[in-house]
N, C-alpha and C positions, 0 to 999 in steps of 0.2 A: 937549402940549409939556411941562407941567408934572412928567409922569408918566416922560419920557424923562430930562428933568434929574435926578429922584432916584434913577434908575437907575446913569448916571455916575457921580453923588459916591459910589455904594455903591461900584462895580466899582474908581474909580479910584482910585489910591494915590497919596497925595502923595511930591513929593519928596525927602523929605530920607526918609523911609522906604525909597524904591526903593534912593537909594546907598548905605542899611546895608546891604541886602539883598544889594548888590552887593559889598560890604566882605566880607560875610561868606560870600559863596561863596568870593571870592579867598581867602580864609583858610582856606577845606576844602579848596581848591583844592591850596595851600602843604604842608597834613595832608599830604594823600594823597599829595604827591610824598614829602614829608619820609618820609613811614612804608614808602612800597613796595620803597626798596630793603630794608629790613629783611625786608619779604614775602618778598622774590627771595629773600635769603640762607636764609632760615628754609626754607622751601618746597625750596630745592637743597641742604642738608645734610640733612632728612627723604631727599630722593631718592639722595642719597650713601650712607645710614645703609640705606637697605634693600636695595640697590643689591650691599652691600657684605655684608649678612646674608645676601641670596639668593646670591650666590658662596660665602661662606663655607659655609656649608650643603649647597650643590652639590657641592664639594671635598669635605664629610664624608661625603655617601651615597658621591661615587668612591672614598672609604676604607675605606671602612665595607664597598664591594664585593669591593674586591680583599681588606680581610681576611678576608671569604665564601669565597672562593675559594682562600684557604689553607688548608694540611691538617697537625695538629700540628705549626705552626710554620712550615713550607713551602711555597716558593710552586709555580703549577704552572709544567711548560717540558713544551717541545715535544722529540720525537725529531726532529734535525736526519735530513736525508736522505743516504742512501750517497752521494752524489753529490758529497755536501760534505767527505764524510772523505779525509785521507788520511794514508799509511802512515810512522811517524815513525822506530819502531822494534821490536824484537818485542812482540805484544801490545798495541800502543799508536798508537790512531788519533785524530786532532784535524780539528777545524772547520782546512779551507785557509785559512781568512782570518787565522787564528792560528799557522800553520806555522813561517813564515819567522820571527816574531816568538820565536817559542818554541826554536827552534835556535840563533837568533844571543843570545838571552840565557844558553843553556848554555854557548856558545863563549865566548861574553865573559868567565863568570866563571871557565872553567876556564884562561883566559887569567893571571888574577889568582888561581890557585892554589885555585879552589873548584870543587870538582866535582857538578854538581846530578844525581840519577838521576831518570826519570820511573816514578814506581809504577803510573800509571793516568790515561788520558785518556777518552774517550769509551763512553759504558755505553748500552744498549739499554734502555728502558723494562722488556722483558723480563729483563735480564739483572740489571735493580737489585730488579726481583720478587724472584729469585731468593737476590740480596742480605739484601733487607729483610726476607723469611721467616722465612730460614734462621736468622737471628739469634736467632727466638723459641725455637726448641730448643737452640740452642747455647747462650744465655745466659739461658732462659727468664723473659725480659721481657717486661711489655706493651706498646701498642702507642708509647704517650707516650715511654717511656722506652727505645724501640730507633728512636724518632725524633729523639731526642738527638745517637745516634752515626752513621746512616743514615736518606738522603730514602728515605718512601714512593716507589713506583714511580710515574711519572710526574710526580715532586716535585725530579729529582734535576740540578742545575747541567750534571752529565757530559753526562745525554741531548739538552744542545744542541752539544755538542764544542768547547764553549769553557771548560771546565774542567779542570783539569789536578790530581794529587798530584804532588809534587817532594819528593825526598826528598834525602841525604846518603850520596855513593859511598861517605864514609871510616866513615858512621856508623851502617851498617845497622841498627842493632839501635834507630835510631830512627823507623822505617818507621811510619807512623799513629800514631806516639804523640805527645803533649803536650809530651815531652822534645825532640823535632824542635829545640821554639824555642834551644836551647841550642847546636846545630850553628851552622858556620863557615857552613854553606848558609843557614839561613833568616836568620842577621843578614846576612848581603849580597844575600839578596830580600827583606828589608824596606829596606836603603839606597837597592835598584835596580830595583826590578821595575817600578814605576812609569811607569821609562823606557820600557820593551818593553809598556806598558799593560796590567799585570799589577793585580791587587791581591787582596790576603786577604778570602776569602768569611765566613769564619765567625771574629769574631775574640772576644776574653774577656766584650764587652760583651753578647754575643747572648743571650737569656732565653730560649731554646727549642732550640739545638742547640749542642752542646758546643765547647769552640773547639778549632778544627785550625789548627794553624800550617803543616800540608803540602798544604791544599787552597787552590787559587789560581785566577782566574778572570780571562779576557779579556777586554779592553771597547776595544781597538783599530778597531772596523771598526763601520758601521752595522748591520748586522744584530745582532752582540753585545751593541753598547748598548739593541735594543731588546730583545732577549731578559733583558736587566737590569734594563731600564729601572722596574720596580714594585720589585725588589729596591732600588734605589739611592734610590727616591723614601723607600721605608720608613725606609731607613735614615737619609734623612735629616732625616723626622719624627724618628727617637729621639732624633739629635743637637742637635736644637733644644731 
């Protein structure tokens, strides 16, 4: 019996020891709530912050691809199909989704005394070959630098037939030139083109192809915004 009793006083713990004990859990207790929302916060801005790395980073290889995929400056397009052209006037065939658009904005401004000519609409992959060549004999330039004034083949806005040259009936002798911008035509398609979802493809800011004030490009219809759609996103990394 003796031997049981000093066992107890070893094991048991007096009183007024147990309710420090107990004090002092409530007070870890009190800690840990006090401190875990700071856990939560810390722990869910780490998750924001990588969250937000890993997108960032995803967006720059999709940039980094489509700049792959460029060629001296150019992005690629597709040869729209016969199917989709038609006949606007001699020489000059356009994507149908862009037709209607593109006659009632001649109508309109020669309503208003301006008269727009069409120089060139729709070009065959083959036919901008023939283009982009011929240029090296003609002006015997490299290849960088006859990409300035002409897309490589398979590079060129036309071969989706949502591209268009507009020129100036009264102004001929401004046909592809720079001087265009000075014509009655292109200040009332830069006032209006917009309306008929027109807009200028190459304009002064562009660092790889020269700027044309007579080349103009459609974005009216779904299928044209997506044949844009890497042009337009580019464009609007530059403007940021």
């Amino acid at each position: 019996m003796k031997k049981t009793h000093e066992i107890k006083e070893v094991i048991d713990i007096p009183l007024a020891e147990r309710r420090y004990l107990v004090k002092e859990k409530l007070k870890l207790k009190k800690r840990i709530l006090f401190i875990s929302p700071f856990f939560i916060l810390f722990f869910s801005f780490i998750t924001f912050t990588i969250k937000n790395y890993l997108k960032i980073n995803t967006a720059n290889l999709e940039n980094a691809k489509e700049s792959d995929s460029s060629l001296l400056g150019h992005l690629p397009y597709k040869e729209t199909t016969k199917e989709k052209l038609v006949f606007i006037e001699p020489h000059i065939w356009v994507h149908k989704d862009m037709s209607q658009a593109l006659l009632q904005m001649q109508a309109d401004a020669k309503k208003e005394g301006v008269f727009l000519v069409f120089l060139s609409g729709f070009r065959s992959i083959k036919l901008q070959d023939e283009i982009f060549y011929s240029l090296k004999s003609i002006r015997n330039q490299i290849a960088s630098e006859r990409a300035r004034v002409s897309a490589p083949p398979g590079y060129s806005e036309h071969s989706t037939g949502f591209a268009i040259d507009i020129g100036d009936a009264n102004r001929r002798e401004t046909d592809f030139e720079v001087e265009f911008e000075n014509t009655i035509a292109f200040r009332w398609l830069k006032n209006n083109a917009a309306k008929y979802h027109f807009r200028l493809s190459f304009n002064k800011n562009n660092q790889n192809v020269d700027y044309e004030p007579w080349h103009w490009r459609y974005e009216g219809s779904i299928e044209a915004l997506k044949a844009f759609e890497a042009s337009n996103r580019k464009l609007k990394m530059l403007s940021n």
